[in-house]
N, C-alpha and C positions, 0 to 999 in steps of 0.2 A: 504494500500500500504506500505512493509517494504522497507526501505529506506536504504540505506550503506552511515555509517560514515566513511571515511576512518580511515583505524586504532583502531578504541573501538567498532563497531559493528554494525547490523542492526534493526532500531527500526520500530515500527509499527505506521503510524502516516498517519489519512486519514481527505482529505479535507473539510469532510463533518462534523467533531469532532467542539465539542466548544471549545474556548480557553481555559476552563478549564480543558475539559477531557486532551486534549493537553499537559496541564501543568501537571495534574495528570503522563502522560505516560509519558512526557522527566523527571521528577523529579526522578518516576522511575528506570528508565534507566542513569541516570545517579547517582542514588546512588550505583547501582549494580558493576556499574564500576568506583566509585570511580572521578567524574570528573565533574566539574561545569556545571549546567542545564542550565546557559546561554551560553556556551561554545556551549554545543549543538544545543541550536535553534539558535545559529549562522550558525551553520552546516547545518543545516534545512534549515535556509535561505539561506545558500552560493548554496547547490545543487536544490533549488526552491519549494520546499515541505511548505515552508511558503512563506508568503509573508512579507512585511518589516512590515505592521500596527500590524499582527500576531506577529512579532517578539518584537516589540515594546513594546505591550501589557505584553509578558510574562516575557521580560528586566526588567520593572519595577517593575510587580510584582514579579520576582525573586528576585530583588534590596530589596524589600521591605520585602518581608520575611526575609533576611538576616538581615536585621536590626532590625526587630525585636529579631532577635535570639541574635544578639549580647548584646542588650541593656540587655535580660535576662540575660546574661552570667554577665554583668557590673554589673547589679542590685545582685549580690550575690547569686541569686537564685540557680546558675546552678552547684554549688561547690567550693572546697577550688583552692586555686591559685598555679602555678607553684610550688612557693617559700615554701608555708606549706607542699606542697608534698614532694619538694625536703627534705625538714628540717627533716619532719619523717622519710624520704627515708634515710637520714645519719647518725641519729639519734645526740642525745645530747652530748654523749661523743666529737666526731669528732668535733662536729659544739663549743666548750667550750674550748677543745683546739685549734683551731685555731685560735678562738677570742681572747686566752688568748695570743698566739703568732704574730700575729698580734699587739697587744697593746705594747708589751713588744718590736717590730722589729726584733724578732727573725725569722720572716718571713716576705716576701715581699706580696705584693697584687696580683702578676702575679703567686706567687709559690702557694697562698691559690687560688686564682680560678682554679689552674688545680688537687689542690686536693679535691676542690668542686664539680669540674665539671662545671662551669657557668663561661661565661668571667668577664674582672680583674672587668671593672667598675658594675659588679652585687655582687661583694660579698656582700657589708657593707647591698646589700638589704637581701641577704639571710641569714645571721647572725643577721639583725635585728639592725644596726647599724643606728646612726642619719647621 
C-alpha cells in the first residue's frame, strides 16, 4: 500500500512487513529525500499506516543508530574536523598573518572572524590558539 506524505512523497509501506523491512524502506526513502526516518514514521503514524508500538520500535532504533554514528564521528574514525579543513581551506599564509595581527592588535577579533569566515569566539580555535 503507497502511502502520501504530504509534501516529500509516496512511500510503499505494507502491514504485513516486519519492523525491519519497514525500517529498511522508510531509511530508504528518506535518504533519497534528504529528511529524518523518524520524521517519517511519525508520518506513518500520524496518517495510521503504523501503529504507535510500530512507531516506537523504529524511534528507538533510529535513536540508536544515530548514536552510534555519532560516537564514530567523536571516536576520530570518521575524518578530520571543521577546523583542519577550514585551516587547509585558507591555507598558512592567511591563517600567520592574522595571528601575527591579532597578537600585535592591529586587528580586532570580530574583523579576523569575518576574514576567516567563522564567528568572533571561534577564531583562537581555528588558528590554534590556547
Amino acid at each position: 500500500m503507497s502511502v502520501a506524505l504530504s509534501g516529500i512523497g509516496k512511500i510503499d509501506i505494507r502491514q504485513k512487513q516486519s519492523v525491519a523491512e519497514k525500517e529498511q524502506c522508510i531509511r530508504a526513502f528518506a535518504r533519497v529525500r534528504n529528511v529524518s526516518p523518524t520524521m517519517v514514521a511519525y508520518r506513518l503514524l500520524r496518517s495510521g499506516s503504523i501503529d504507535n508500538s510500530t512507531f516506537e520500535e523504529l524511534r528507538v532504533q533510529f535513536h540508536d543508530r544515530r548514536q552510534r554514528e555519532r560516537e564514530t564521528r567523536a571516536s576520530g574514525k570518521a575524518g578530520p574536523s571543521y577546523y583542519v579543513v577550514q585551516r587547509n581551506r585558507l591555507g598558512p599564509p592567511l591563517l600567520s598573518l592574522t595571528e601575527r595581527m591579532l597578537r600585535s592588535g592591529g586587528l580586532s577579533t570580530t574583523k579576523a572572524a569575518r576574514i576567516l569566515g567563522v564567528k568572533a569566539a571561534k577564531v583562537g580555535r581555528l588558528l590554534g590558539l590556547p
